[in-house]
N, C-alpha and C positions, 0 to 999 in steps of 0.2 A: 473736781468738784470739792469744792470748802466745805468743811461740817464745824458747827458753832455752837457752842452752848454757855447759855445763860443761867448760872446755877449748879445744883449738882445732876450731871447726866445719868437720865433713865433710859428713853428709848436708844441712845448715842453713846449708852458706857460701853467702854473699851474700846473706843475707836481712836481716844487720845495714843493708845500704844499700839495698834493692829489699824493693818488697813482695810483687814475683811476680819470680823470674829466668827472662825470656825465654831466648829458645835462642840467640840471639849472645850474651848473659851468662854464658849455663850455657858455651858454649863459650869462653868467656875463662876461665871459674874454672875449669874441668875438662879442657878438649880436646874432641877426635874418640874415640871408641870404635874399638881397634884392633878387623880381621876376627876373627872367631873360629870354628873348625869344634865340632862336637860334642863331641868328644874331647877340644877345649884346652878347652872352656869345662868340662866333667867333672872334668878336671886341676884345673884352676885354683880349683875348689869345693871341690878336695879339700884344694890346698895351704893356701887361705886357711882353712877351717876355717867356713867360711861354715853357719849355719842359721837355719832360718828364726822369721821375728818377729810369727807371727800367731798365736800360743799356744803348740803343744806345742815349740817347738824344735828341730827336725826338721832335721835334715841335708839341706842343700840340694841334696850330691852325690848321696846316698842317690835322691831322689827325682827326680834327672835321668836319676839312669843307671837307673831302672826306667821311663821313659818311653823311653829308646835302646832298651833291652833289646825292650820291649812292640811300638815304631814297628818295629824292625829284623827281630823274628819274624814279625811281618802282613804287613811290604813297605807300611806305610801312611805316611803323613804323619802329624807329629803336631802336637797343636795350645796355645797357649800362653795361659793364664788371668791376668787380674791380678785378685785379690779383694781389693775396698777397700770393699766393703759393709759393715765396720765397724759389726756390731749390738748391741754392746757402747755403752752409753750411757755410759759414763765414759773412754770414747776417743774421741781426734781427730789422733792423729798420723797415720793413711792420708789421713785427709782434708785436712790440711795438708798434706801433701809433695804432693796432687795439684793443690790449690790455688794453691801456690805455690810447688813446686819439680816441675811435672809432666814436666820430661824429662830429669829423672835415675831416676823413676820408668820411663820411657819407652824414655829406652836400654837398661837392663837387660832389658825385657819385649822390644826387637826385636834383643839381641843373641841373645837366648835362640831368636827366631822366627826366627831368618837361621839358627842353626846348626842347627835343627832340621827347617828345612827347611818353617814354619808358614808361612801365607800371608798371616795378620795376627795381630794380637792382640786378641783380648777384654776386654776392662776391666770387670767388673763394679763398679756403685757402687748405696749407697741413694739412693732414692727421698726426697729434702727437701723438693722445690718442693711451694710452698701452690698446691692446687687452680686451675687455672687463670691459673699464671701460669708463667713458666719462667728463673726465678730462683735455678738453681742453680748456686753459686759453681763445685762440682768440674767439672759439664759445660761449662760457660762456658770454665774454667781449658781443659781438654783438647780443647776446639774448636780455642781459638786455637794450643791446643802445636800440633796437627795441620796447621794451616795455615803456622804458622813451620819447622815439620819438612822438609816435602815429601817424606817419607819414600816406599821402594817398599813397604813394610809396611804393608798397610792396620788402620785401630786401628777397633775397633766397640766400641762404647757399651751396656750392658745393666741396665738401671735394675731393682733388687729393692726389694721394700715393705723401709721400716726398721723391721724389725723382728730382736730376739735372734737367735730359730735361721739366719735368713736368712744370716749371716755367714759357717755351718756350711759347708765344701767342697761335701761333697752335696750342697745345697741350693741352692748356687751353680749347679752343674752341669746338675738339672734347672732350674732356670727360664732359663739359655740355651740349654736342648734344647726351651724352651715347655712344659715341664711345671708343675707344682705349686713354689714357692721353699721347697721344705721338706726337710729331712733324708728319703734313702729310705727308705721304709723295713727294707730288705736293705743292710747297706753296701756302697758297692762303691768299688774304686780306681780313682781316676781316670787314674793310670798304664797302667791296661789298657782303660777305657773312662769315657772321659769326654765334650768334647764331641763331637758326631757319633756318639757310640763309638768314639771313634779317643784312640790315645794320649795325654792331656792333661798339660803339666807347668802346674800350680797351686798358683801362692805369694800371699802379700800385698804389697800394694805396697810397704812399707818392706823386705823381702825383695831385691826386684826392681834396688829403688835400692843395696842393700846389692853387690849384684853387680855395678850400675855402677861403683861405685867403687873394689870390688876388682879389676875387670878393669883399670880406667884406673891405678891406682897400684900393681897387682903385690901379691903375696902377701906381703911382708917390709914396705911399708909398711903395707898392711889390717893387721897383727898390730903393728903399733909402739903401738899404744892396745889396752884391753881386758887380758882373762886369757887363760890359756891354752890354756883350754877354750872360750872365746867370744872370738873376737879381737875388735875394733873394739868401734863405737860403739852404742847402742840409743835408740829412743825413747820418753821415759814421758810418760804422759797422767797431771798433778796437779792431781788436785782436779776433772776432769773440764773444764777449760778450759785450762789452762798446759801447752806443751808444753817438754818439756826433753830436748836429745842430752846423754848422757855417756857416759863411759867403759864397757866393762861394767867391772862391779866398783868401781865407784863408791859408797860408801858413802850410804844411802837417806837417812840422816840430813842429808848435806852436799844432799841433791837437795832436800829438805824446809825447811830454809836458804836456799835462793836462792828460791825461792817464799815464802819469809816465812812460813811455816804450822809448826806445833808437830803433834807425832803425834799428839797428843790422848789420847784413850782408847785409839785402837788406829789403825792403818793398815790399810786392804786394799789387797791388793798380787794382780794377776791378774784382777780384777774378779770378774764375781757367778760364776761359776767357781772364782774364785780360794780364798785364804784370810784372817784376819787376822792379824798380828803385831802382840804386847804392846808397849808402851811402852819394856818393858827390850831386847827381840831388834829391835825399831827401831834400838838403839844401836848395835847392833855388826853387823845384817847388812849385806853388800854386794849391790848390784843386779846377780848372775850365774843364770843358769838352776842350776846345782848349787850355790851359796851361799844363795839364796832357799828351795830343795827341802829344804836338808841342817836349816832353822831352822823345816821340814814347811807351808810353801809355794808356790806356785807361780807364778813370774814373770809367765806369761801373754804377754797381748801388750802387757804393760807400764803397766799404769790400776794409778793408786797414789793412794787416796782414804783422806785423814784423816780421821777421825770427832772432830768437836771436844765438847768437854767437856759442851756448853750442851743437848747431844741427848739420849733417850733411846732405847741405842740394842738393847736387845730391838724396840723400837717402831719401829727403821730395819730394822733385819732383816725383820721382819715384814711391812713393805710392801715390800721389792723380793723378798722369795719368792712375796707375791702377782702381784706383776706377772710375776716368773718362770714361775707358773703358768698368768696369761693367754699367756705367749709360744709355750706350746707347740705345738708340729706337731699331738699328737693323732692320732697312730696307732700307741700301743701302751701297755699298762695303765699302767707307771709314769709315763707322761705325762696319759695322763686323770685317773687314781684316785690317784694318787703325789706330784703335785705339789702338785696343790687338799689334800691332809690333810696334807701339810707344812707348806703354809702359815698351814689352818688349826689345825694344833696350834702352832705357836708363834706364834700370833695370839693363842691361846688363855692363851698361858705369860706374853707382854709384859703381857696383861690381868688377871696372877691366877688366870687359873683353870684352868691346867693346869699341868702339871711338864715336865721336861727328859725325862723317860723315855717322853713323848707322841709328843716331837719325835724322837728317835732311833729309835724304830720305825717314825716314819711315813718317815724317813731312812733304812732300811734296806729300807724294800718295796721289790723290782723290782731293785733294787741289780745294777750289770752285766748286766743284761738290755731296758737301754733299746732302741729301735731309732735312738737317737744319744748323743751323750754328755749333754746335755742334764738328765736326771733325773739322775742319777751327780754333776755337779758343781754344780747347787742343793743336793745332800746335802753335798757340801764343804763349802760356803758355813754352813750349816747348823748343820752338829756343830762347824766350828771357832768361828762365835761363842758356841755353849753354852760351847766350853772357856776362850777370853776373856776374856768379861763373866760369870766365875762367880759374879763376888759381886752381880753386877746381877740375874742368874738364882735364886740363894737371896733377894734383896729379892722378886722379884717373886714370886716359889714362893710366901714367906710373906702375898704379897694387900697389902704394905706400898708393894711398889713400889721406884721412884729419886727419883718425885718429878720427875721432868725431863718437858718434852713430846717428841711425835715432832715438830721441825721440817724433815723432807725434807730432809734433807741429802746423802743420795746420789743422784746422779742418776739420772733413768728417762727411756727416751724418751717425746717429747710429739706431739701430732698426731695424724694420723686413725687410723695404727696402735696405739692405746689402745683402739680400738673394735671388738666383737668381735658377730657374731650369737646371737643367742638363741632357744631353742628353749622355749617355755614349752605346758603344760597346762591343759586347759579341764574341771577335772573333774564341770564339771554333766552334759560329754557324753563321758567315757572310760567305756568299757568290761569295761577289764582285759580284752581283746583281745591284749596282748602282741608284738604284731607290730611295736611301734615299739622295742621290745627286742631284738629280733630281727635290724633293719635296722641297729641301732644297738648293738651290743652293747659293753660297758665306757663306753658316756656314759650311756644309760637302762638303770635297775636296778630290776626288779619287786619286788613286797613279795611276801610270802608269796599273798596273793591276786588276784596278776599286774599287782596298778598300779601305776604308774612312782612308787620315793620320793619323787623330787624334783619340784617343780610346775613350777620354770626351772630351767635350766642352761645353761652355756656352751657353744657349738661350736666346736670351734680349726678352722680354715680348710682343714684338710682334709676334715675331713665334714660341709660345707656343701651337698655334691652329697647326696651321703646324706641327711643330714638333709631338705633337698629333696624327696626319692623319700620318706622315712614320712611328709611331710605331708601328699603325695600320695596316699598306700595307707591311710593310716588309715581303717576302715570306718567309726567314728564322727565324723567330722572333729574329732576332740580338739585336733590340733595346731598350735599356729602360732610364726612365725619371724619376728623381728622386729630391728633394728637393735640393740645393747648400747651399754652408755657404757665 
């Protein structure tokens, strides 16, 4: 992994001479973390202007002080999350800082735990290691931080399958409560119940470190870099390998420059959430949460993937809304029925044989009614390359084509999490019984005379139990379940 910086390195110093900065390093380039009670550390978020860098941007104080508010009316303890689960396949900046800068990651997660009065910290990370071996660089990394620390904070380790929605808060939440690693399906805030049920403050790790630093250099240095609106520094994941600190407000084009890479066709900027930017708004946007929004995209947690010339990229669209739609949780319509026809209508559009007016309504089914954000920001993703690649969208309309191939250009995650169960039909012995519709209702869909349309279908990993129990009950033993690719 490449680490970049634009300027003088804050989150990244030391990294020019050290491949990992231990904790007498970190404390040569940084110091001691002054004490801090609740309240200075609330101040202190407010002054710097601190928010958070795991997607939406979120005001760091905002979300502290309804964790004071939540712990202070119960009389509870509350407890402190770092999500570096990082489900996004074109990011690696959480997994670098815990890599290799894990206790500035570390401070910020136990100055937050000391002022809150938490008794350790959580760490949520994905799940890398190959089957049977335990070979993973971040758990490795934050063994040894733990042992060089000696801290009175105890740190716990919480390993989620890598997969997309797993990244989600909620999902974070229940699979350290031993639940399901999947968005609730009710949302709920973790500010009033998260783990335990007890107050939880839950950021991202580059978040975490973000408040190290402002604690340790004060609110007038935190804002001597940056705009006005987002002081300091950010990290973007180029290209899906290169990581880069700049400025905020760092113009995307000069980040695009020290990576040697040209915009290509388009940029996306946010990842498969996010959106794409033309070649022309490439020019002149700067890398700010409201400078990126105002040019109608969104920063995210900062994966800035160029799409180069040699692609075609209706045909790259098209394969990461498929895999978007393997990703789903699968408990609620616009994730069973919502995603699988978005993908495959502009599956259908890169191929010739459908239009853009397939993809926008299979875009709008369910629309703000997902049970997470999930469906809502594949349609992002979605409608903004119709608007894009329009003149690649009229080739392809006309069955002519680009004439390019799909070379996989954007990243997807690889490994066991590609693999999904399958529930497939044996209709020598279905009965149109209906009862596996029933058990199952929005994955199996009767025809008019009660047999399931579909012979296979996918299970997303929540109704794997379900699915289970109709292979079980089916009177005819129709059913069976079987491993996917």
């Amino acid at each position: 992994m490449i680490t970049l910086t634009i300027g003088r390195p804050r989150l990244t110093a030391g990294l020019d001479e050290h491949e990992r900065v231990d904790h007498d390093t970190h404390l040569r380039l940084h110091g001691a973390l002054p004490g801090m009670t609740a309240d200075d550390l609330l101040a202190l978020a407010e002054l710097g202007s601190l928010r958070g860098r795991g997607g939406a941007g979120f005001p760091f104080a905002r979300k502290l002080r309804a964790v004071l508010r939540s712990a202070r009316r119960r009389g509870v303890p509350a407890r402190v999350v770092v999500n570096a689960t990082e489900g996004e396949p074109g990011s690696a900046k959480d997994r670098m800082l815990l890599e290799r800068l894990p206790h500035l990651v570390l401070d910020g997660a136990e100055m937050a735990a000391r002022a809150l009065g938490a008794p350790e910290v959580v760490v949520g990370i994905a799940d890398r290691a190959e089957p049977g071996t335990d070979g993973d660089p971040v758990r490795e990394s934050l063994r040894a931080a733990v042992a060089e620390r000696r801290s009175s904070v105890g740190l716990r380790l919480v390993r989620m399958p890598h997969r997309f929605v797993s990244g989600q808060a909620g999902a974070l939440v229940q699979g350290i409560n031993g639940g399901p690693p999947i968005p609730p399906g009710r949302p709920r805030r973790a500010s009033e119940s998260g783990v335990a049920g007890l107050p939880t403050l839950l950021s991202n790790a580059e978040t975490y470190a973000h408040a190290a630093l402002l604690a340790l250099g004060g609110a007038y240095q935190y804002a001597s870099v940056g705009t006005a609106d987002q002081p300091g520094t950010i990290l973007l994941t180029v290209g899906g390998s290169v990581v880069v600190e700049a400025p905020a407000g760092t113009p995307l084009v000069q980040v695009l420059h020290m990576c040697d890479v040209s915009p290509g066709q388009a940029v996306l900027v946010g990842g498969y959430h996010g959106a794409w930017l033309s070649p022309e708004v490439v020019d002149r946007v700067r890398l700010s949460h409201t400078e990126v929004a105002e040019a109608g995209g969104t920063l995210g947690a900062g994966v800035v993937l160029p799409l180069p010339a040699t692609t075609c990229p209706l045909g790259e669209v098209a394969r990461v809304l498929r895999y978007l739609a393997g990703e789903a949780a699968g408990q609620c319509g616009p994730c069973l029925r919502g995603l699988p026809a978005l993908a495959e209508s502009f599956s259908a559009l890169a191929a010739g044989a459908g239009g853009p007016e397939a993809v926008l309504g299979a875009a709008a089914v369910g629309e703000g009614r997902g049970a997470c954000a999930h469906p809502d920001g594949s349609a992002v993703f979605a409608r903004s390359a119709l608007a894009v690649f329009g003149e690649d969208v009229s080739e392809h309309t006309r069955g002519s084509g680009c004439g390019r191939p799909v070379a996989g250009r954007l990243p997807l995650a690889d490994g066991p999490t590609a693999r999904r169960t399958r529930l497939s039909v044996d209709w020598s012995r279905c009965d149109g019984h209906g009862l596996c519709a029933e058990l199952l209702p929005g994955l199996i869909r009767p025809d008019r005379d009660g047999y399931p349309e579909d012979q296979d279908v996918t299970v997303p990993d929540a109704l794997v139990g379900d699915a289970e129990l109709a292979v079980r009950m089916c009177p005819a033993l129709a059913l069976r379940l079987r491993p996917g690719t």
